[in-house]
N, C-alpha and C positions, 0 to 999 in steps of 0.2 A: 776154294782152295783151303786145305788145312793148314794148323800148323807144321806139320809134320814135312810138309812141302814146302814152305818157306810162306807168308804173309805178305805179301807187294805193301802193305798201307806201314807194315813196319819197317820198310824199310827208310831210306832221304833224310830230308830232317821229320820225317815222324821217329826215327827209330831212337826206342829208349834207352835213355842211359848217355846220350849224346848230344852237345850244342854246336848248332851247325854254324857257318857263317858264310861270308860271302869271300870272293878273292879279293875283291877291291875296298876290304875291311880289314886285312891282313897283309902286316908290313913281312916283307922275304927276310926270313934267315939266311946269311949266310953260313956252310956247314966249309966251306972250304973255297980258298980263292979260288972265285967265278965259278961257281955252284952253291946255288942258291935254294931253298923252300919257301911253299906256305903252306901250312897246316891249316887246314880247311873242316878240319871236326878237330876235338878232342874229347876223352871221357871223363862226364862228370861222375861216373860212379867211381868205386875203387874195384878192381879185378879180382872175385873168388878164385881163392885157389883150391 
């Protein structure tokens, strides 16, 4: 597979620029009464514009 087609091994917690975690490492946001997240990646780089 190319790049040009996407890389499987880049993707999960291989993919760069990302720190993965687990669900049961991550306390729930709540965004709104009784609706709740967990954010499960976020990015360590900052975003080219």
């Amino acid at each position: 597979m190319t790049a040009a087609h996407g890389d499987p091994a880049q993707c999960g917690p291989n993919a760069p620029g990302y720190a993965w975690r687990s669900a049961a490492d991550v306390d729930p946001i709540e965004l709104f009464p009784g609706v709740t997240i967990q954010p499960l990646w976020e990015a360590t780089m900052a975003r080219k514009r």
